[in-house]
Every structure is written in C-alpha cells, then in structure tokens.
N, C-alpha and C positions, 0 to 999 in steps of 0.2 A: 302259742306263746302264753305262758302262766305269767300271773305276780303274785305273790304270798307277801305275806310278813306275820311277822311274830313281837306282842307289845311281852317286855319284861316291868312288871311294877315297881315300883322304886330301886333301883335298879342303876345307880348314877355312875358314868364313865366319863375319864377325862377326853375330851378333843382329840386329841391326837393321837390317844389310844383306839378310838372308835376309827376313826383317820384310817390306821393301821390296819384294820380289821375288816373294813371296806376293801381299801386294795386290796387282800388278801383274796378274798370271797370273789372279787371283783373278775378277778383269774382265774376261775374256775372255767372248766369244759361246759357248756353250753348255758353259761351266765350271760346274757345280754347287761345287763346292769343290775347294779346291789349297794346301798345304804346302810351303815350302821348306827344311828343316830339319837338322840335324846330325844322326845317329843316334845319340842317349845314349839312354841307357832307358828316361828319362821319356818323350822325346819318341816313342820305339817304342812305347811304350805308347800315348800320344795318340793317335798314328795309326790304332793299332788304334780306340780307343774311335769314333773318329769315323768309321770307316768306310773310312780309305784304304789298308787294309793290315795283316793279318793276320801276311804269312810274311815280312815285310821282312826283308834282314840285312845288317844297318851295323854298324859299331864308331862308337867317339864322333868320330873323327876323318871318318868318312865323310857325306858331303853327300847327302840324301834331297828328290827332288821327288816330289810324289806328287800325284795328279789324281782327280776323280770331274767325269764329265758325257759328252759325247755321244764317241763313238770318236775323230774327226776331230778335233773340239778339244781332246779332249785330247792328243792327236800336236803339235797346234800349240802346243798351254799350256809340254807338253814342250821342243820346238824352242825358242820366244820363251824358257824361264827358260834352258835353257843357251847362248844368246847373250848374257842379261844376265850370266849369271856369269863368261862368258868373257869380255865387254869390257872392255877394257884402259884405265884412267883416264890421260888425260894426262901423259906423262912428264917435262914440261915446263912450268911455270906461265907466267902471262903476262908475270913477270918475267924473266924466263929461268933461273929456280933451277931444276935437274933434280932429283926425287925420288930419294931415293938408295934401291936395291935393299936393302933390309938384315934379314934373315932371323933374328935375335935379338938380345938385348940385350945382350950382349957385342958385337958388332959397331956395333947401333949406338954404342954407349958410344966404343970405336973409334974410331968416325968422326966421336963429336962429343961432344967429353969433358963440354961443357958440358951437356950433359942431364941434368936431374935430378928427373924425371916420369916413369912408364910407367904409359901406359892399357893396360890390359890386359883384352881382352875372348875369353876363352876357352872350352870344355868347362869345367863347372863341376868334372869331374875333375881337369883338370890346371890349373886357375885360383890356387889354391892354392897350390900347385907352383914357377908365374911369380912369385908375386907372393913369395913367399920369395927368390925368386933375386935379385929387380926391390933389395931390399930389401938383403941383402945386399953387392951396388953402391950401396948408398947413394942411393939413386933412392928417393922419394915414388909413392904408387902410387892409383893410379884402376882399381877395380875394379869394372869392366861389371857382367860375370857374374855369374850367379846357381848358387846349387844348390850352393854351398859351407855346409859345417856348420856349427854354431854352436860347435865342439871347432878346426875347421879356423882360422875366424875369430877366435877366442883366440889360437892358436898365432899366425896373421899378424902381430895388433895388438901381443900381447907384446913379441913380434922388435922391430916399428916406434917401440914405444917407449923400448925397450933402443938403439937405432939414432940414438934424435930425430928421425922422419923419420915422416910422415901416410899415413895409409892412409884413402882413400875407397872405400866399400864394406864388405864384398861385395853385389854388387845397386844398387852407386851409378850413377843414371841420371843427376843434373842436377850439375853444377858450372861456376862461372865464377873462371879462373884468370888473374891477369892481363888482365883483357877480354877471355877467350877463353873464349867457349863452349864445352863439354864433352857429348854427350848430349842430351838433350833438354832447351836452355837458348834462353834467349830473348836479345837482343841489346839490352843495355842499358846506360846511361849509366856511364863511371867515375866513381867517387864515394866519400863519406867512409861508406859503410854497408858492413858486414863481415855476413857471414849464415854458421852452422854450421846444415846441417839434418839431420834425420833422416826428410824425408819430401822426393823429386821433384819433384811439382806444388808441398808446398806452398813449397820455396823458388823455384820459377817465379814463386806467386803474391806472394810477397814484393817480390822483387826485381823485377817489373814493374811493380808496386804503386809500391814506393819513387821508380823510370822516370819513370812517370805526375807524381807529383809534383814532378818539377825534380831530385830527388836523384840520386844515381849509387851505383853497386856497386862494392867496392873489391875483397873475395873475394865468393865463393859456395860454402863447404865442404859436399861430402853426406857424408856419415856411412854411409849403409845404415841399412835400416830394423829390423837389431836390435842398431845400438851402444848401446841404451841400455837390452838385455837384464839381469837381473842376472848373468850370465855373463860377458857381455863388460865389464859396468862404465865404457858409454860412453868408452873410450879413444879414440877418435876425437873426440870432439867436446868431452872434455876437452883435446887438445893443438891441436883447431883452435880453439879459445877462444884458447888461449896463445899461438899464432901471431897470431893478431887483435890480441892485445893489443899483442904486441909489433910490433904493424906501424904504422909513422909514417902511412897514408895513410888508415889505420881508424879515424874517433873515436867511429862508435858502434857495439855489437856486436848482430846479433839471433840468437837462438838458437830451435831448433823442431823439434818432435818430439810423436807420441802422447805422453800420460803414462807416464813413467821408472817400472823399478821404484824405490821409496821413496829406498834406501840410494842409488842413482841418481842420483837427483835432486837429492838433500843435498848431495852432494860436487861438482855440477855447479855449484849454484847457490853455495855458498861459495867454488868459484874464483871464477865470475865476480862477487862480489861485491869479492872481493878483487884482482880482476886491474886496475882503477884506472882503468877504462874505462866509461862508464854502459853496461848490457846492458838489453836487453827481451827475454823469455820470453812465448815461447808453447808451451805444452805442454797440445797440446788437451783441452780437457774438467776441466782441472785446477784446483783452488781457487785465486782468485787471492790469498788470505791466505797461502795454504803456499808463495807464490811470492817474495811482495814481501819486499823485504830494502834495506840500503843497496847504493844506483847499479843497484839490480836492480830496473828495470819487469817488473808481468805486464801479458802483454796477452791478452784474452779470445776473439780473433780472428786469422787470418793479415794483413786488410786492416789491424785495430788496432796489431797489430806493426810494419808497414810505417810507418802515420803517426805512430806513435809515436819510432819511431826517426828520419823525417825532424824531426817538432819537435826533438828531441831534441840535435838537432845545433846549433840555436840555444838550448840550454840551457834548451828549455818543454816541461816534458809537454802530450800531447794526449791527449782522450777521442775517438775517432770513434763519430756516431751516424748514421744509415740513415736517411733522409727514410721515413716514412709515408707513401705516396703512392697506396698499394692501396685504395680505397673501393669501396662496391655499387656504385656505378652503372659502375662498370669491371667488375663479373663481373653487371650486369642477362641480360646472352643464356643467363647458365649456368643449365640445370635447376636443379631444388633435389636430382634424384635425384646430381647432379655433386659428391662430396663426398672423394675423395681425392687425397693427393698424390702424384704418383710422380715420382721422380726417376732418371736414367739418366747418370750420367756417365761417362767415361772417366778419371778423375784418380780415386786413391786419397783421398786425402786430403782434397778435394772432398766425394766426397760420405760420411766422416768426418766432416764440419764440419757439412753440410749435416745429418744428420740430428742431430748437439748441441743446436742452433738451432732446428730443431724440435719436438724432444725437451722443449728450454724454452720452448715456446710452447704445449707440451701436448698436443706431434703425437708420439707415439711410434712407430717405422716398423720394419715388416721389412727387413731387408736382408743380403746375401747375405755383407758385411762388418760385423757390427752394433756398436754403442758401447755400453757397459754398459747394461743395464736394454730394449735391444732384442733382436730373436728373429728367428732364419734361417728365412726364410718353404721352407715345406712342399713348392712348386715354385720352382725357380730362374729357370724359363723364363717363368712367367705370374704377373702380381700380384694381390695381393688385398689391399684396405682401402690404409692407406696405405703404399709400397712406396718405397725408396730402392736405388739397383744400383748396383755399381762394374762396370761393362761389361770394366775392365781386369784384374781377378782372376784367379786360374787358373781359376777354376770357371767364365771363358767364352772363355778366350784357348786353350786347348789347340789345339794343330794350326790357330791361326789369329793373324795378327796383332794386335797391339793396336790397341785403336781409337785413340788417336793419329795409330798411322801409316795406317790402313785405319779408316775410322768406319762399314764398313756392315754390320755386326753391331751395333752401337749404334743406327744408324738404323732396320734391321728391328725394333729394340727398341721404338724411339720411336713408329715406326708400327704398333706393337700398343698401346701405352697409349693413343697419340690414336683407337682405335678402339674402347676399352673406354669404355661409357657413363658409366662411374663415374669417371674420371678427371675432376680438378675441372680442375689444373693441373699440367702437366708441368715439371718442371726438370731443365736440363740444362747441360752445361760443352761451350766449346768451345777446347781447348787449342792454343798457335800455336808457331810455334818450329821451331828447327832438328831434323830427325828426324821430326814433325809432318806432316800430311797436308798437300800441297800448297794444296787446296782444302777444308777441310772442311768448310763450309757450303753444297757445290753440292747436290750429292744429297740432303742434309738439306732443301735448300728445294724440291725436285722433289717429297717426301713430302709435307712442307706443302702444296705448290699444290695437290694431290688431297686435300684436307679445308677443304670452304668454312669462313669464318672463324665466321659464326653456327652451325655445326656442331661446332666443337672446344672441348676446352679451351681454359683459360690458358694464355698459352705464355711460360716466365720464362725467362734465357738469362744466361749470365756465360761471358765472352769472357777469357780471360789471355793476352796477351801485347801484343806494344808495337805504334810503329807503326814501328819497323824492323826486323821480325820479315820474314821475307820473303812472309810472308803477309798482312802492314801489318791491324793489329788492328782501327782503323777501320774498312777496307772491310767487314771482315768483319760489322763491327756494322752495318753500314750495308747490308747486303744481310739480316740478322736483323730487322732492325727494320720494313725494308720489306715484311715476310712476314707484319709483326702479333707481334713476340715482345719482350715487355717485358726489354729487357738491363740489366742491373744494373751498377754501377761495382765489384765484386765479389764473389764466391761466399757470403759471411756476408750482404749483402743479398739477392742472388738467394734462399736459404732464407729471409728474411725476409721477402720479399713470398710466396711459396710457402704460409707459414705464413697470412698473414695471406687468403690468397686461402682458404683452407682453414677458416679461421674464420668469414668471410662465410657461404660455401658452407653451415655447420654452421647458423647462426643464422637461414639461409634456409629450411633443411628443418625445426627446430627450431617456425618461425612458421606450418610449413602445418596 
C-alpha cells in the first residue's frame, strides 16, 4: 500500500470543486482513499489523521492531492486530479457571451458596475478578509466558506448592517436568488413564498416541499448556521425578514432554524410579527406556544412550514398530517430479535428532525449530532440500540467529500446496519440538487441487491428534491421503490414510519 501526494503552490480551488474531484479519483481501480484539498491546518491535520500524510507542507493557498492504494494507481489518481484541475471550462457560452477573466472584485465591479452580490468562497483565513472588502463596495455577500469565527462573523454582519446590505453566511451552502440557484439548491418554481434559513437541507426541504405543491419560491436566504448564535444576534436573518417584507413578489414569509438563543428569538419573532406580512416559524424542536403570536404561524415540521405557507397564500391555515400506513403485516418477515432504528443521512438537519420525531414517539436515539435529552454514542463507527448519523458532520467528512457530492461513505454506512441483526428499520435521505451526486441511488441500490428482501430490514427513504432537479426526483424514487424501500412524501414522515416500524417491532418481542 502506497500514499503519495502532490502540493500545487498557490493554486486556490473552491470546496466543492475539490469535493468533486475527490470523489472522482476516489473511484478509481485500486484507490483505497484520496483528498483533494487546500492546505489550511485543519485540513493538514485531517490528512494526517487518516492516513495520507504526516510531513505535508502547504500553506493555505496551496492545492494538496493525496492518495492511498496500490503504487500504479495512485500515479494514475494523481495524473486524472491534475487534468481535472487543469481543464479549462468553456470560455464561451452557448449564447455566445464570453466569461470575462476577472481576478477581483474591484475589477470585476469595473467591468460591470451593476453587480451587487459576491459569492465568495475561500480559505476560511482570508474569507473574512473578501467579504469585508465585497462589503465595503457595497456588494451583498454569499459566504461558502467555512472556519470563519464567531468574533470574525460579528465583525462581517456589523459592517453589513451599518452598510444595509445582507450577508449569507459564513458556512452558507443553499440560496436561491432571483431563480437562481446558489450552492446546493434545488431548481424550483418562482413564486409568492420567501424562505430565511439558518439550516441547508432544511431550506432545500422547504422550498422543494412548497415545488411539489404548485407553489413557487420568490427568495431563499441562508443565513449560516450560527446567525442565530447569542453573539451574532441573528443579523442575517433579522434584515433577510426585512428584505422579504419589503419585496412586492413575497406574500408569505417562512423562516427556519435550530432553536435561537432566547433573547434571539424574541426579537426575531417581533419583527416578523410586525413586518405586515403573515410568517411561519419553524424552529426545530421549539414550543409552538413560545412561537404563535399575531400573522406569526409555528409550524412543528420543515414539510408543515412548506404547506403551511402554501395555504397560507390563499389566506387558510393548514394542519399537515402523515397517513399511518405502517401496520404488522408490512414488518410480518422481521424477527422479533429486529428492534432498532438506525438512521444514516447526509443532510444535517434531516436527521435533526428525524430524531425530534422519534424522540416523540418515545424512540430516543444516539447520534453523533444529538437533540436535547439525546447521547453521543460511545463509537462513531458502529451502532448500538437505536442509532441516528449525520454522515455529513465533521466527525465523518475529514479528508473526504461529503456525501451529497460522494455518498459511499454513507453507503458503507448503510451496508453495516443492513447487516447488523438488530436493525429493525433503516432510514435514510437522499438529497438532489445542483452540487449533489449525479447518481446517488446507483451504488445504494448495488448494496441493496446483495441483501435478499426476507433477509433485511425495513427500508424507509425520503427523496428532496424536484423533478427538474437534474437528477429528476421521481426517477430517483422510482428506482427506490423498486428495490423494496418504502419513500415517504417527506423527511418528518419518513421518521414517522421509522417510529412506528419500531413500535411493532417492540410489541412483537414484548408478546414472545
């Protein structure tokens, strides 16, 4: 077994792009593992931990490939990532618009005064840095990056709001701006619904949600997942309310986040009580009494938010409720010895939800990300009793793509619980979208086909994204389902049949 790598000097690639070029290589014939990464600290560090490199030496600026597996392929893993990195993207669209070269934001500004966005995805060094400057010029900012501090992220949001100008981020993965895609965003109808989130998937699962329903998407603000820190004082998602409000094309607002610190929350839900627009609140896990207020809906759910906001729009609140459709005779082949649930997603907030819901059903689970009143199971790598993963965490991404864009570290996941006897019923997410793994239910269903159907668990499944996703969210259910994998119309059902698969299970063992 070889490790090689290869340092490129200055040499700077966005996240996702490196993301992508990891799974790539990652694929290759006799690659045991492969990295394509920036050299910050963290990431020197990873590399060590896992095995690929001890004496690396990068600066943050510098591009690191690194390989373990047989000598010859990894010469080859080498050669194929620096041909990807080197191919040249089209300099020309189909329109005939030429990409213009422009090496900063004073340039481009320059060349095109009307610009007044910068995504900015950098070293989480000098991330900070751009987006002070981005800010500055009067430019609204989308901030990729991560590994900016919570001192650094005050200082940004201050600036932006002394400015009047929004800051998404730091760590903002999903936005839709204009009908435009941002990150990992799904491709979804325009429309009178306005979303401020503070979590990724769950405004994916929103705004697909809302798709589904005939409705359309008017914004999709991310926030980053600690504007709603008591430090930062949600400054994000207090002036993306106010821009909602003030927008003619938004008439209903949804707003969504973990639970805010207190003082947080108060002040969030008083705007939007007062902003003169009806709002739905979801902030998971939160009382919905500490929520309702006048023109301010809670809703208990990401999929409730969604239908709530579409009634909404025709001036009717709606309840959403989860057809019960799990009975014994749909878990008759499971032992009685078959008594847990394990759940394996790739979306943070997923499985978040997922274990709330079970949590209320009286399933309370380890997990590696846990909700109050749960516990970080003892190994990271192997479950025990019943078990919920965010696959996407740092605790399994180090030195490796996320499973979004690469799902076979999730999938190895998958094919250890479908072979643990105690697994009742599996639940899992499969997330679609720009950035998103081209296929990701191919290899998941090669797993599957090697576990006869009277041989496994239950197999529960929630698909988010649309059907002009470029991964068209039907097919994708339609090749789930034909594999035997009960798919849900959304992630709060999907844990609700899970629960309820879990309950049989108990009452089966309970009657021997």
């Amino acid at each position: 077994m070889s490790v090689m790598y290869q340092v490129f000097n200055n040499m700077y690639q966005d996240s996702v792009s490196l993301m992508q070029i990891s799974a790539k290589i990652n694929k290759q014939p006799g690659i045991e593992q492969a990295s394509v990464v920036m050299g910050t600290q963290t990431n020197l560090a990873q590399l060590a931990d896992v095995g690929l490199g001890n004496d690396v030496k990068a600066g943050p600026n510098d591009l690191i490939i690194a390989v373990m597996g047989d000598e010859a392929a990894c010469n080859d893993a080498i050669t194929l990532a620096r041909e990807l990195l080197n191919s040249k993207p089209k300099e020309t669209s189909n329109d005939g618009v030429t990409a213009p070269n422009l090496v900063s934001l004073d340039m481009a500004l320059e060349r095109h005064p009307e610009i007044n966005l910068a995504l900015i995805s950098v070293p989480g060094d000098y991330a900070a840095a751009e987006a002070m400057k981005a800010l500055q010029l009067d430019m609204n900012v989308m901030l990729f990056s991560d590994n900016v501090s919570l001192a650094q992220e005050k200082q940004i949001k201050t600036l932006a709001r002394e400015k009047n100008r929004l800051v998404m981020g730091p760590d903002c993965g999903t936005a839709i701006i204009n009908g435009m895609p941002l990150g990992f965003a799904n491709v979804v109808k325009r429309g009178a619904v306005g979303v401020v989130g503070a979590s990724g998937t769950g405004v994916q699962e929103v705004t697909c949600r809302v798709d589904h329903l005939g409705a359309g998407i008017s914004q999709a603000l991310g926030t980053g997942g600690h504007d709603l820190h008591e430090e930062i004082g949600g400054i994000s998602m207090l002036y993306g309310l106010q821009m909602l409000a003030e927008d003619p094309q938004t008439q209903v607002i949804v707003l969504i986040s973990k639970p805010p610190a207190r003082d947080v929350a108060e002040r969030i839900l008083e705007q939007a009580s007062a902003c003169g627009k009806t709002v739905v609140v979801n902030f998971l896990g939160a009382n919905p009494a500490d929520i309702t207020r006048d023109r301010v809906f809670a809703a208990t759910t990401l999929a409730q938010a969604a239908d709530m906001a579409v009634a909404l729009l025709d001036g009717k609140p709606s309840v959403t409720e989860f057809g019960d459709i799990i009975n014994p005779e749909q878990c008759h082949e499971l032992p009685a010895t078959r008594t847990d649930i394990r759940g394996v997603f790739a979306g943070g907030t997923f499985c978040y939800e997922s274990q709330l819901i079970c949590q209320q059903q009286g399933f309370s689970a380890t997990s590696n990300t846990p909700v109050f009143g749960n516990k970080k199971p003892d190994d990271l790598w192997h479950s025990s009793g019943h078990t919920v993963i965010d696959m996407g965490d740092d605790d399994y991404t180090r030195g490796k793509p996320h499973p979004m864009i690469d799902p076979t570290l999730r999938n190895q996941r998958i094919a250890a619980e479908l072979n643990d006897p105690h697994t009742a019923v599996l639940l899992f997410d499969l997330v679609l979208g720009y950035g998103a793994a081209a296929e990701p239910a191919t290899e998941l269903l090669e797993i599957l086909a090697q576990h006869p159907r009277d041989q496994r668990p239950m197999l529960v499944a929630h698909v988010c994204g649309t059907k002009a996703d470029p991964q068209q969210r039907s097919r994708q259910i339609a090749a789930l389902r034909k594999a035997g994998v009960l798919v849900a119309e959304c992630n709060a059902q999907a844990a609700l049949w899970a629960s309820q698969i879990a309950r049989i299970q108990a009452e089966k063992k309970e009657a021997q």
